[in-house]
Jmol script that loads the backbone (N, CA, C; Angstrom):
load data "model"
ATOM      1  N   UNK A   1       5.772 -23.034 -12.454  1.00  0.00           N
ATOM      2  CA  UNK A   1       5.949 -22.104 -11.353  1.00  0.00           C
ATOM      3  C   UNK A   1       4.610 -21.434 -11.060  1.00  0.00           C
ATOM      4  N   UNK A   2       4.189 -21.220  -9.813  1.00  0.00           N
ATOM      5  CA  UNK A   2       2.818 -20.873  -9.278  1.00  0.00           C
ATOM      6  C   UNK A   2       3.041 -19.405  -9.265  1.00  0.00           C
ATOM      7  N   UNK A   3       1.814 -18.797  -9.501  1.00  0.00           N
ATOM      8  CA  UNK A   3       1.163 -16.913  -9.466  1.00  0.00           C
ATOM      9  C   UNK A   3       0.870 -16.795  -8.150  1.00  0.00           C
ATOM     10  N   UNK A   4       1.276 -16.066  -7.590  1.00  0.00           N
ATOM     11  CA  UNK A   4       0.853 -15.481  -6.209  1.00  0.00           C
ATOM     12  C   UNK A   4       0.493 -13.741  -6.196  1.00  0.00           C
ATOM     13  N   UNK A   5      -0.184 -13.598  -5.177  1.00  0.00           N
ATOM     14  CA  UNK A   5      -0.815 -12.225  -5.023  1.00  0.00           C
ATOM     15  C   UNK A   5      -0.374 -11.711  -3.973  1.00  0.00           C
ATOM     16  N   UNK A   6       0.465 -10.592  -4.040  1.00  0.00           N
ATOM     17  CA  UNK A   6       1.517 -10.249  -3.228  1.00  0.00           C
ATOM     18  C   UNK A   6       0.631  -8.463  -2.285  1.00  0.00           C
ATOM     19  N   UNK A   7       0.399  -8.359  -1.112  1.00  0.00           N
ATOM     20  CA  UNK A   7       0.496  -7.181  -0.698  1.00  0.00           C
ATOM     21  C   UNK A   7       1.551  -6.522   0.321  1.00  0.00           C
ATOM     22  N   UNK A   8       1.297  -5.345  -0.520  1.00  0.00           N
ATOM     23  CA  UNK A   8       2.762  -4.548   0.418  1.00  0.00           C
ATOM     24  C   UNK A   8       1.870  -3.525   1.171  1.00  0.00           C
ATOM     25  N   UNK A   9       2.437  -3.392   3.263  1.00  0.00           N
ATOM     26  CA  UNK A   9       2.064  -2.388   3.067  1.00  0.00           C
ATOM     27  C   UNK A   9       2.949  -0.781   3.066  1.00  0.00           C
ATOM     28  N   UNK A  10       2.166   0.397   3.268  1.00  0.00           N
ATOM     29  CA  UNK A  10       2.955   1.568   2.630  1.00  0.00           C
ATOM     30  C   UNK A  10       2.627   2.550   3.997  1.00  0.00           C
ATOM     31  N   UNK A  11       3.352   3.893   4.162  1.00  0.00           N
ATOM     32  CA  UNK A  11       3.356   5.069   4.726  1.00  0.00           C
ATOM     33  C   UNK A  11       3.139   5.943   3.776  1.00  0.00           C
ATOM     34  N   UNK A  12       1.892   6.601   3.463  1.00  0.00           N
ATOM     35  CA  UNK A  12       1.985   8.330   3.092  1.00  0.00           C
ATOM     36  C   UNK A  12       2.165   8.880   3.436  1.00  0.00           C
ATOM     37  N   UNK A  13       2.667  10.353   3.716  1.00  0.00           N
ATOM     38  CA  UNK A  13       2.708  11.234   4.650  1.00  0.00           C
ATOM     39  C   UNK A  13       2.127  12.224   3.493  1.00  0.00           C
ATOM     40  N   UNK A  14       0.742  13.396   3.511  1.00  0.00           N
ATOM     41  CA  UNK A  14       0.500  14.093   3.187  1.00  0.00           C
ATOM     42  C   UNK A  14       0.062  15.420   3.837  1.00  0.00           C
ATOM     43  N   UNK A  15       0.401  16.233   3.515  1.00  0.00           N
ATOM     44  CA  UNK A  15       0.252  17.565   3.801  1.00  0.00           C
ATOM     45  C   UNK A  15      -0.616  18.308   3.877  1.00  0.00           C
ATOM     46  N   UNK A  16      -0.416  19.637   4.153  1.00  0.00           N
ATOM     47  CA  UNK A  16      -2.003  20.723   4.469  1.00  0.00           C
ATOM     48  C   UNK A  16      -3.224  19.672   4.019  1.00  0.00           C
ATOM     49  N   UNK A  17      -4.117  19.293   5.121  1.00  0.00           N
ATOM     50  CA  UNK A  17      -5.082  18.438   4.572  1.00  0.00           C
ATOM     51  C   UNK A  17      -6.001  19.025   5.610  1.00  0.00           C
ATOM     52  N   UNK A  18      -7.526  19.141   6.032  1.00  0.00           N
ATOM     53  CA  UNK A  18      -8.022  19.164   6.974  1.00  0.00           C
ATOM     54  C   UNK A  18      -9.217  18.066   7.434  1.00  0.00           C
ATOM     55  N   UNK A  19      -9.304  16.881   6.468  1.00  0.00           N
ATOM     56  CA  UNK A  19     -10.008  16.154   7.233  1.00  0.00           C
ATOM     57  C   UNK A  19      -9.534  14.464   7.120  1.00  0.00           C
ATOM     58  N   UNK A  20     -10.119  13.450   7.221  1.00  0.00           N
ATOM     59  CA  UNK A  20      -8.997  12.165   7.499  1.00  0.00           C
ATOM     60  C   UNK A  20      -9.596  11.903   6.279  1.00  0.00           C
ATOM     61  N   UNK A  21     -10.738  11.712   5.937  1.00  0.00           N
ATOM     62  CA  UNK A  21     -11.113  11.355   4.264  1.00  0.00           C
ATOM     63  C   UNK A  21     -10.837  12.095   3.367  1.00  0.00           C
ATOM     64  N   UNK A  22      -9.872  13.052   3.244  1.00  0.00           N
ATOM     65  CA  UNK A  22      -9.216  14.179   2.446  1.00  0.00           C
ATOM     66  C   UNK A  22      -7.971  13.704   2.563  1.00  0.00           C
ATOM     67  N   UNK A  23      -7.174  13.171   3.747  1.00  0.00           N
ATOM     68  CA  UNK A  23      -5.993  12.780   3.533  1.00  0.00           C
ATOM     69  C   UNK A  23      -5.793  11.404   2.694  1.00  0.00           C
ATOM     70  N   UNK A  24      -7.237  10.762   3.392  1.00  0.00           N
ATOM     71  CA  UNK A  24      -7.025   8.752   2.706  1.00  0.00           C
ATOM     72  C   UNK A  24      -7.317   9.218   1.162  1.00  0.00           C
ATOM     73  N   UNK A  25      -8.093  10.079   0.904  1.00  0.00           N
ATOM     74  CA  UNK A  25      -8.194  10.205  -0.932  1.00  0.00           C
ATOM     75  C   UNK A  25      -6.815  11.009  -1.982  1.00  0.00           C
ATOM     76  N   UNK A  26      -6.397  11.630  -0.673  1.00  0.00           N
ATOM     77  CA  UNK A  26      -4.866  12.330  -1.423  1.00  0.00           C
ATOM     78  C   UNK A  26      -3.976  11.361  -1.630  1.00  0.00           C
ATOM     79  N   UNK A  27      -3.911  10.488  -0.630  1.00  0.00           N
ATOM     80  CA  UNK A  27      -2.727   9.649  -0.859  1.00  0.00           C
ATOM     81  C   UNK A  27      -3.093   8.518  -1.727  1.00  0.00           C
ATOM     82  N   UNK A  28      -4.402   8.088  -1.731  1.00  0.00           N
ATOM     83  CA  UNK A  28      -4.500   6.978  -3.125  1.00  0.00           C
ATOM     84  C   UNK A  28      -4.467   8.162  -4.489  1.00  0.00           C
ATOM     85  N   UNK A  29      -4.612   8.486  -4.591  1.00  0.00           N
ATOM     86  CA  UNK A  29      -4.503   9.804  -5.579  1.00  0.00           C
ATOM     87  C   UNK A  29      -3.233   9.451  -6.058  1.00  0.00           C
ATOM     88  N   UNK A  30      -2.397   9.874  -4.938  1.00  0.00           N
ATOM     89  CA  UNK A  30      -1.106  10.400  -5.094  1.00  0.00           C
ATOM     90  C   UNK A  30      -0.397   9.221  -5.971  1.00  0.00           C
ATOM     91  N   UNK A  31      -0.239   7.941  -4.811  1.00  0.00           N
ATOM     92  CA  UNK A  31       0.466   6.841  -5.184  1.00  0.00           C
ATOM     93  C   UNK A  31      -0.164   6.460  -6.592  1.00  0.00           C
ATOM     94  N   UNK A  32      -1.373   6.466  -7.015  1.00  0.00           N
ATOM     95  CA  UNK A  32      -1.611   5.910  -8.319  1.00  0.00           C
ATOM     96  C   UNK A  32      -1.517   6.634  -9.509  1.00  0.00           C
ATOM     97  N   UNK A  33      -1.068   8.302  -9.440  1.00  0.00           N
ATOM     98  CA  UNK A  33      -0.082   8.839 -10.099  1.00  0.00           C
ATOM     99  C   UNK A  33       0.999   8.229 -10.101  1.00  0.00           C
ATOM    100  N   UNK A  34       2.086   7.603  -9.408  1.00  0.00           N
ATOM    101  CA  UNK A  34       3.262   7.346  -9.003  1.00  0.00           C
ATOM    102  C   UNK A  34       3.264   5.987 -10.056  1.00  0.00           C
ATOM    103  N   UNK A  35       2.521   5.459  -9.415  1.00  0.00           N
ATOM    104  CA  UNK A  35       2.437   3.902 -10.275  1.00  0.00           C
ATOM    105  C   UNK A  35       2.003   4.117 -11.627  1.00  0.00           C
ATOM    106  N   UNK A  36       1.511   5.068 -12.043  1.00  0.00           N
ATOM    107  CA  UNK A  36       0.667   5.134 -13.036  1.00  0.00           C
ATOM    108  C   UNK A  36       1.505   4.328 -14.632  1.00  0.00           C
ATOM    109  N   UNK A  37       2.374   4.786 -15.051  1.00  0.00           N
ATOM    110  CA  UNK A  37       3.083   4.099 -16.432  1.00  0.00           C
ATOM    111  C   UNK A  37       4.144   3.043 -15.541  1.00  0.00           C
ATOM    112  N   UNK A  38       4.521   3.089 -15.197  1.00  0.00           N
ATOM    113  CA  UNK A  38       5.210   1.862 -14.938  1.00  0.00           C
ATOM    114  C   UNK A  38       4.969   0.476 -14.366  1.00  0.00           C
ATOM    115  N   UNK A  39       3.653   0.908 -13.495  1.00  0.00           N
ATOM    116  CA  UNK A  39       3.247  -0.126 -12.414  1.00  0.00           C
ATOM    117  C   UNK A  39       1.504   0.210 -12.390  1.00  0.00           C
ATOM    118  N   UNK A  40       0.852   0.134 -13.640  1.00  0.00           N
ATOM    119  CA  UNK A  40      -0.411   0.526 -13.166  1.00  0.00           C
ATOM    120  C   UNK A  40      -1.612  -0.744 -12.766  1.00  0.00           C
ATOM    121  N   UNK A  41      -0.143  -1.488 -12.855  1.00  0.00           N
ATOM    122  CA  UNK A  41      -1.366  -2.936 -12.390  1.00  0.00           C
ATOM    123  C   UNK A  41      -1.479  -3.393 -11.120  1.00  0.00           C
ATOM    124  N   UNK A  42      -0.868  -2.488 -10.302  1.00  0.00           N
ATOM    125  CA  UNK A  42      -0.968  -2.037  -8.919  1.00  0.00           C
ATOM    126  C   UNK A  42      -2.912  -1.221  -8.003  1.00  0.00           C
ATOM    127  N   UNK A  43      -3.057  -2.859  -7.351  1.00  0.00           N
ATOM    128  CA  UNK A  43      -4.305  -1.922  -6.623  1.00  0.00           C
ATOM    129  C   UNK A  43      -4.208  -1.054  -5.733  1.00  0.00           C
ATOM    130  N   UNK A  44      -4.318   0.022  -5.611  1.00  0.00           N
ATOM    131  CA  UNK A  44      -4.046   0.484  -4.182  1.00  0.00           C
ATOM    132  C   UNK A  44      -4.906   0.979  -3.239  1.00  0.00           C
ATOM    133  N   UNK A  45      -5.625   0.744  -1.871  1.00  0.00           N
ATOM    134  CA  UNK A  45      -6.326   1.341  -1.324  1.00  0.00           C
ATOM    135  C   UNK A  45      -5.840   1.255   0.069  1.00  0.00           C
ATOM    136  N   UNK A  46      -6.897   2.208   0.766  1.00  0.00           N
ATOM    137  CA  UNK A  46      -6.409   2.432   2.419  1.00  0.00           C
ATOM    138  C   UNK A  46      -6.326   1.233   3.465  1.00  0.00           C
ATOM    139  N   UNK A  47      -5.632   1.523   4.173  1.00  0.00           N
ATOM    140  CA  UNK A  47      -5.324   0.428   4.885  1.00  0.00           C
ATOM    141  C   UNK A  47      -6.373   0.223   6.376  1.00  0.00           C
ATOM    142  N   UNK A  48      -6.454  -0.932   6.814  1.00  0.00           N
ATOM    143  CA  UNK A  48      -7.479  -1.218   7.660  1.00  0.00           C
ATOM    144  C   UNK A  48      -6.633  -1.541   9.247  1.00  0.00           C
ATOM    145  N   UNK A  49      -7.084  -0.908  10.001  1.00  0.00           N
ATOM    146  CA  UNK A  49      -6.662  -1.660  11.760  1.00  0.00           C
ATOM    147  C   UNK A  49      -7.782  -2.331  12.133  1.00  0.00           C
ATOM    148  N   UNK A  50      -7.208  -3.164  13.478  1.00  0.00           N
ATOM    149  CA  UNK A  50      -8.552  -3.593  13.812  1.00  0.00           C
ATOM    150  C   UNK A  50      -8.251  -2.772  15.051  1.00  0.00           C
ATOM    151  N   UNK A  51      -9.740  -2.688  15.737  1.00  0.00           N
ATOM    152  CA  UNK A  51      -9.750  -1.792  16.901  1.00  0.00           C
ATOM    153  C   UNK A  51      -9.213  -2.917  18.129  1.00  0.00           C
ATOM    154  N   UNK A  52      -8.223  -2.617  19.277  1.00  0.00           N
ATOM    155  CA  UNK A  52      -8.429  -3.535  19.930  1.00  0.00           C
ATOM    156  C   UNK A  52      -9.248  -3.561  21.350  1.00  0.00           C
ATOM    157  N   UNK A  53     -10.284  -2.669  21.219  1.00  0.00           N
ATOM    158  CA  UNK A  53     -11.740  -2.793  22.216  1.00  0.00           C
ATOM    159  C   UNK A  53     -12.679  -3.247  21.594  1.00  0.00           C
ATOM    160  N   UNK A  54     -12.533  -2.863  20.486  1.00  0.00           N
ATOM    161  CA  UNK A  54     -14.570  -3.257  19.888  1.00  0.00           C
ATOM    162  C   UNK A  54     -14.057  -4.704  18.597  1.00  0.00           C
ATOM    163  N   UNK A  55     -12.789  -4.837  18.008  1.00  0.00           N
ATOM    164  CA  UNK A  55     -12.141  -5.807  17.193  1.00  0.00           C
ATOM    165  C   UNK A  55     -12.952  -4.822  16.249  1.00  0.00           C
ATOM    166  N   UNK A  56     -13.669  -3.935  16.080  1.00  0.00           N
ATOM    167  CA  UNK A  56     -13.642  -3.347  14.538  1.00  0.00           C
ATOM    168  C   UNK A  56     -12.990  -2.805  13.722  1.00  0.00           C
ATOM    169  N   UNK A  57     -12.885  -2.795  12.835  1.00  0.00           N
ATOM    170  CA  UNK A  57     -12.147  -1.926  11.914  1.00  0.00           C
ATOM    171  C   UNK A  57     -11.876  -0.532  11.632  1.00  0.00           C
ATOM    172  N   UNK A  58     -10.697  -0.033  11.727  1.00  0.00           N
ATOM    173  CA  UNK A  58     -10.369   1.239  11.822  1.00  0.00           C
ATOM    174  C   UNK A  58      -9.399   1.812  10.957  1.00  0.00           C
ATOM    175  N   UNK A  59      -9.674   2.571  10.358  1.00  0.00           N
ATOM    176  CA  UNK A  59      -8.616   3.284   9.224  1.00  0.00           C
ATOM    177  C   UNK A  59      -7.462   3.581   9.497  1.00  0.00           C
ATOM    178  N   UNK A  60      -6.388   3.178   8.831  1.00  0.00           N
ATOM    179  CA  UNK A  60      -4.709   3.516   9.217  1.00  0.00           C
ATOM    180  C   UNK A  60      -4.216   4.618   8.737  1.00  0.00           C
ATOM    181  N   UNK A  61      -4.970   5.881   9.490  1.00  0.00           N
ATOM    182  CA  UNK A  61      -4.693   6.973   8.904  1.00  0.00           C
ATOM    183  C   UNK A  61      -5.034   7.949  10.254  1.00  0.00           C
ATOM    184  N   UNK A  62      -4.074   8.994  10.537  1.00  0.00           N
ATOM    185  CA  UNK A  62      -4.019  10.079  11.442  1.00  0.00           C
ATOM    186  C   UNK A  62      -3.778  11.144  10.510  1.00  0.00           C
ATOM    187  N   UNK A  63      -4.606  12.395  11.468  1.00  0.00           N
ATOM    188  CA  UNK A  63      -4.553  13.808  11.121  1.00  0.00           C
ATOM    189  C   UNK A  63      -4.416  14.030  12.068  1.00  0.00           C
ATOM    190  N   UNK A  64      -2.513  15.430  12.182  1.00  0.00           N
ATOM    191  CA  UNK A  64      -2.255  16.049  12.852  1.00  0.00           C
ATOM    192  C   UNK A  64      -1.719  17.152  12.333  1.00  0.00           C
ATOM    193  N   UNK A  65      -2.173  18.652  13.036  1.00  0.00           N
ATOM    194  CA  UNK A  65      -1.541  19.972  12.781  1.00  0.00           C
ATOM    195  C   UNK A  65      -1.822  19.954  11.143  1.00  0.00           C
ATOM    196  N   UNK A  66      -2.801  19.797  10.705  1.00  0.00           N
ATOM    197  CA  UNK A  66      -3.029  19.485   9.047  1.00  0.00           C
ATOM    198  C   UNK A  66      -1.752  18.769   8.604  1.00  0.00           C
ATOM    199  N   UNK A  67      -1.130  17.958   8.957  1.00  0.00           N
ATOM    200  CA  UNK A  67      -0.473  16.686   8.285  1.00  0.00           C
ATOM    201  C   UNK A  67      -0.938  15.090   8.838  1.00  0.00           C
ATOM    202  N   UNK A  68      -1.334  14.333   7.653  1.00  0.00           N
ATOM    203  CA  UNK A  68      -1.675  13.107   7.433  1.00  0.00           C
ATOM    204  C   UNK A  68      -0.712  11.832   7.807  1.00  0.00           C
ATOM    205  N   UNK A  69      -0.758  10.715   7.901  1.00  0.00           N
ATOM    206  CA  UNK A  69       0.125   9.850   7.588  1.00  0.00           C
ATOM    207  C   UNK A  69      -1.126   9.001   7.448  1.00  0.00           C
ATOM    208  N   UNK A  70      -0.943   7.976   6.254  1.00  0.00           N
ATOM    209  CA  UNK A  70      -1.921   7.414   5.792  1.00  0.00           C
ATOM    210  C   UNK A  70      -1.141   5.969   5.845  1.00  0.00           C
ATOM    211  N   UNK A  71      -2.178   4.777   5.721  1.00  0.00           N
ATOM    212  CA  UNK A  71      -1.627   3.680   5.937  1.00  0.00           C
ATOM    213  C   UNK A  71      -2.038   3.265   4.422  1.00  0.00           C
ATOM    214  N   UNK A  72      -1.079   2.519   2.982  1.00  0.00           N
ATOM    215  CA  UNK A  72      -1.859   2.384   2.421  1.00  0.00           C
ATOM    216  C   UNK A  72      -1.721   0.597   2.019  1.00  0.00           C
ATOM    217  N   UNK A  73      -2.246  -0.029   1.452  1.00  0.00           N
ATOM    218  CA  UNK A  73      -2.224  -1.398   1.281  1.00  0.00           C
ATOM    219  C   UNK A  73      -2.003  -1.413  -0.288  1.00  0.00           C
ATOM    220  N   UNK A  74      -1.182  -1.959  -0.998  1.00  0.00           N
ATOM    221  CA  UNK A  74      -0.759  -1.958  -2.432  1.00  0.00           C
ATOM    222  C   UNK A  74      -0.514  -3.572  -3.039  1.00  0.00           C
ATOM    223  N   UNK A  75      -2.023  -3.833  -3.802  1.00  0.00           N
ATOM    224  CA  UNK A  75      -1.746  -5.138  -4.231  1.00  0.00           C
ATOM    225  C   UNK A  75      -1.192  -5.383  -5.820  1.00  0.00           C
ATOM    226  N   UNK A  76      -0.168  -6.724  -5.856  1.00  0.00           N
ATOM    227  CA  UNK A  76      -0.064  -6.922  -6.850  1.00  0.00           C
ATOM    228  C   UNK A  76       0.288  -7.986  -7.590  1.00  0.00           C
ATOM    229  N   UNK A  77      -0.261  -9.087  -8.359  1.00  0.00           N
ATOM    230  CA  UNK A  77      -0.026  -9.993  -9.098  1.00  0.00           C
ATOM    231  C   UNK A  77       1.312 -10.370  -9.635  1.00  0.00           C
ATOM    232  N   UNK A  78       2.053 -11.715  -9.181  1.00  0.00           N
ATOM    233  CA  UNK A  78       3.160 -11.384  -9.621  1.00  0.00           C
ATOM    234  C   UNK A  78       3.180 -12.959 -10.247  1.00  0.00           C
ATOM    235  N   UNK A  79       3.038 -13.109 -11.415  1.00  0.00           N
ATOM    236  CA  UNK A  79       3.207 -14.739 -12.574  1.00  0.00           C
ATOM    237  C   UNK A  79       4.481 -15.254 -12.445  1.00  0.00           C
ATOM    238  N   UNK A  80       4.188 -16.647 -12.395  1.00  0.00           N
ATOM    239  CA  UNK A  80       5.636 -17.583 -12.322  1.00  0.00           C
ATOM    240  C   UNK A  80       6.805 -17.267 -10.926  1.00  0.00           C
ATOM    241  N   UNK A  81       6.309 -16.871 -10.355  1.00  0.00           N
ATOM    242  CA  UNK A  81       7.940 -16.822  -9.207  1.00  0.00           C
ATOM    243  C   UNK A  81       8.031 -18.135  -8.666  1.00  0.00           C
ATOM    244  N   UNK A  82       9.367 -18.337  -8.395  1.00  0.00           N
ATOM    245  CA  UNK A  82      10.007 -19.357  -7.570  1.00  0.00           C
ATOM    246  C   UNK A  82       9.332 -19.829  -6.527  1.00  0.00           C
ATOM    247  N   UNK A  83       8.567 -19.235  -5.363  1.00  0.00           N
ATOM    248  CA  UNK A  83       8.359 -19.194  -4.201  1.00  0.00           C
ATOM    249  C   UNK A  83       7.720 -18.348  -3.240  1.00  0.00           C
ATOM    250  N   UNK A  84       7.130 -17.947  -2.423  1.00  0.00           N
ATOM    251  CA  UNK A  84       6.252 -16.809  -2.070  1.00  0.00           C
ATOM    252  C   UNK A  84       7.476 -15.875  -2.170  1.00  0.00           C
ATOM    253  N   UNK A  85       8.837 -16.011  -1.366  1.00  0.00           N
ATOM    254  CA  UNK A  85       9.775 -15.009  -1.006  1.00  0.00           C
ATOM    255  C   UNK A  85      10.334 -14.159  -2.369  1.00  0.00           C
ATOM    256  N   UNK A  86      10.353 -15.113  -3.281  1.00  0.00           N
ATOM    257  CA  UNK A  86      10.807 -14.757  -4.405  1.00  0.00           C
ATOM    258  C   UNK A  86       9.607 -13.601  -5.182  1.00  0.00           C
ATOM    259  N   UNK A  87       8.339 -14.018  -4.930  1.00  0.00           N
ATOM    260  CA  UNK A  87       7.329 -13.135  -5.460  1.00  0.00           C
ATOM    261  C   UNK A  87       7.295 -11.784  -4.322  1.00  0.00           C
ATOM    262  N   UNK A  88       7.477 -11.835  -3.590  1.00  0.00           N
ATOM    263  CA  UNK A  88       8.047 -10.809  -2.756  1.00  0.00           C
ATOM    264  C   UNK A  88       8.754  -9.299  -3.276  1.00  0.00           C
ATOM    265  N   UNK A  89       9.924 -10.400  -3.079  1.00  0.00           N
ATOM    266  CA  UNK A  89      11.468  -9.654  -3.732  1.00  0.00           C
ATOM    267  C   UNK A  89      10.837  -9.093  -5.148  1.00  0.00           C
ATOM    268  N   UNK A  90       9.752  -9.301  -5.602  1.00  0.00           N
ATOM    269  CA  UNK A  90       9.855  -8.879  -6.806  1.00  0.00           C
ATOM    270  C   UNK A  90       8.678  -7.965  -7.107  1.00  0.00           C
ATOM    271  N   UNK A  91       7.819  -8.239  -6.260  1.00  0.00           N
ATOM    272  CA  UNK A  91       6.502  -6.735  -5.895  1.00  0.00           C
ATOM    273  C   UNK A  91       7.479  -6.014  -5.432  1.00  0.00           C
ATOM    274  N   UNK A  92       7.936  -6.188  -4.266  1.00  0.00           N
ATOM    275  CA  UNK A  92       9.232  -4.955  -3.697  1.00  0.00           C
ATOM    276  C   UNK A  92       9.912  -4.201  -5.102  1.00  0.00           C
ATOM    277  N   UNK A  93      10.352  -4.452  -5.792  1.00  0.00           N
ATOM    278  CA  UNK A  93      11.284  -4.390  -6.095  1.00  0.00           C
ATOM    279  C   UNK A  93      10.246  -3.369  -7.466  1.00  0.00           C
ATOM    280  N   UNK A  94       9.557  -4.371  -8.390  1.00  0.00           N
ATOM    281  CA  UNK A  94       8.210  -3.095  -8.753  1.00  0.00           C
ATOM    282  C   UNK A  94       7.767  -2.255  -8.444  1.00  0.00           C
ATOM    283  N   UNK A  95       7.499  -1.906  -7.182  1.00  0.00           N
ATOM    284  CA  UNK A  95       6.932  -1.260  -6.393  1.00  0.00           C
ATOM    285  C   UNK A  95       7.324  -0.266  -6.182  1.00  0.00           C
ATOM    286  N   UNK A  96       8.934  -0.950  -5.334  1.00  0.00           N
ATOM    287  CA  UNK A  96       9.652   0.365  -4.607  1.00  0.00           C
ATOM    288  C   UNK A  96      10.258   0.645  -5.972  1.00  0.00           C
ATOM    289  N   UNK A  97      10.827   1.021  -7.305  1.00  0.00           N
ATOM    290  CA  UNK A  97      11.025   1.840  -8.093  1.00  0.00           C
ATOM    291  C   UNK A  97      10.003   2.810  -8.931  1.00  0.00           C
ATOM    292  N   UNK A  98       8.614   2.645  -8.512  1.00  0.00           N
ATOM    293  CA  UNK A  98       7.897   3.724  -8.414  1.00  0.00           C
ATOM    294  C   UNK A  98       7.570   4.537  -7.505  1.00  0.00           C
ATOM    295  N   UNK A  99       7.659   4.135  -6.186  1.00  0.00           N
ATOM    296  CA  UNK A  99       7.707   4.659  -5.124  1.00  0.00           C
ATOM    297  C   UNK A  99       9.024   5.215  -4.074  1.00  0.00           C
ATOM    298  N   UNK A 100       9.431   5.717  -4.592  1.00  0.00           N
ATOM    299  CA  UNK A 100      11.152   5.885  -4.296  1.00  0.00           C
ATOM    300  C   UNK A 100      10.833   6.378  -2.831  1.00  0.00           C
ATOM    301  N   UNK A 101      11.462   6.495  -2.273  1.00  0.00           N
ATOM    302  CA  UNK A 101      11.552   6.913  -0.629  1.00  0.00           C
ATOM    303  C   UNK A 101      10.253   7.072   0.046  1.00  0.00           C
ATOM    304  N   UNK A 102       9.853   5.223  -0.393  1.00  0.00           N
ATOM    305  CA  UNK A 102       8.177   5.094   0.280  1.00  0.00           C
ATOM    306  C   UNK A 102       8.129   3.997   1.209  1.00  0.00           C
ATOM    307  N   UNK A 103       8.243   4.064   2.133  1.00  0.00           N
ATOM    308  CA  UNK A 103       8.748   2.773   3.128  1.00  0.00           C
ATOM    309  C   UNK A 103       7.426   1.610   2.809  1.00  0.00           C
ATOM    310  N   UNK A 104       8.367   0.140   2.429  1.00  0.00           N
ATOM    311  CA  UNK A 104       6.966  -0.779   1.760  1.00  0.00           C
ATOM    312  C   UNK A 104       7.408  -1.960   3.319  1.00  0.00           C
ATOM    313  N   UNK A 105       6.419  -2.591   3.173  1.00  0.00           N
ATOM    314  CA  UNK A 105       7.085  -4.054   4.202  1.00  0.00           C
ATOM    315  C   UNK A 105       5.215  -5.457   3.425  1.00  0.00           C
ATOM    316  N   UNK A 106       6.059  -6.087   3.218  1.00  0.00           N
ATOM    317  CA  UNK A 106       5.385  -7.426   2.945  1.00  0.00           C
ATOM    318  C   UNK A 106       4.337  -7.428   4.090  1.00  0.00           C
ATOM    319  N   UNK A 107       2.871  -7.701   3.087  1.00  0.00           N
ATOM    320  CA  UNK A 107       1.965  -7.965   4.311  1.00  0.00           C
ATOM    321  C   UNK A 107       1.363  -9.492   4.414  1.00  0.00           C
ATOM    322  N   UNK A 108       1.406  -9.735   3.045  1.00  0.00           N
ATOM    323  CA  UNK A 108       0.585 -11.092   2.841  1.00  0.00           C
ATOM    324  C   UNK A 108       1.032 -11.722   1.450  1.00  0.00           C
ATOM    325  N   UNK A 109       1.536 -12.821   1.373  1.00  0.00           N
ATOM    326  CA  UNK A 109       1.668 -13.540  -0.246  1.00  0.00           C
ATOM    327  C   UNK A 109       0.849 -14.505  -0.242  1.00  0.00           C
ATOM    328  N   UNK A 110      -0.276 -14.875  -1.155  1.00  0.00           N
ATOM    329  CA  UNK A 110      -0.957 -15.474  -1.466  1.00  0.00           C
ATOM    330  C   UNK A 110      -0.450 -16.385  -2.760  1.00  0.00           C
ATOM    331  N   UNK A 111      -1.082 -17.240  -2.886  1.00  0.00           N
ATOM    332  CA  UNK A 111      -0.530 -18.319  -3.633  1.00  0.00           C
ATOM    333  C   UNK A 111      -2.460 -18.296  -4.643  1.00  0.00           C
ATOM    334  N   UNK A 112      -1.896 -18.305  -5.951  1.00  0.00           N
ATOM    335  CA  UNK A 112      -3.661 -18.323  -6.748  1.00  0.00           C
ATOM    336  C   UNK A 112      -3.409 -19.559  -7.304  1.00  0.00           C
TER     337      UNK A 112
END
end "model"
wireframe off; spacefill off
backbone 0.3
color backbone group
């Protein structure tokens, strides 16, 4: 059975913050507390847009009224699954029980 490299992505929503690189460092902060003993083999960093005028890259993260919503990207190695879907179901499933009421959605399964 083949290893695939599974990313999920995530919503932060963080609070009293006042600048956008204060919110993107709270919320990797945050989540890798979260993951920390159960799931610390979890990468996690900010998430990327592309611009669609210039195609550059742009951070998935807004500041409003000092509240954040951060975009975050959460990778993770998952040995032996059935099938990409199956390695899926099963980062999800890692994931979202450290992250309890953290909205995840499949971004990419890679096959190593």
């Amino acid at each position: 059975m083949p290893d695939y490299v599974v990313i999920l992505e995530s919503a932060w929503v963080v609070k009293d913050v006042k600048s956008l690189d204060d919110a993107i460092g709270i919320a990797i902060s945050e989540a890798g507390k979260r993951l920390n003993p159960a799931a610390k083999y979890v990468e996690v960093e900010a998430g990327m847009l592309a611009c669609p005028f210039c195609e550059g890259e742009l951070n998935s993260a807004i500041v409003v009224a000092h509240t954040a919503l951060v975009g975050l990207l959460l990778e993770m190695k998952v040995f032996r699954a059935e099938s990409p879907e199956h390695a899926a179901r099963i980062a999800r499933s890692v994931i979202g029980k450290a992250l309890r009421d953290v909205p995840l959605q499949v971004k990419d399964v890679t096959a190593l």
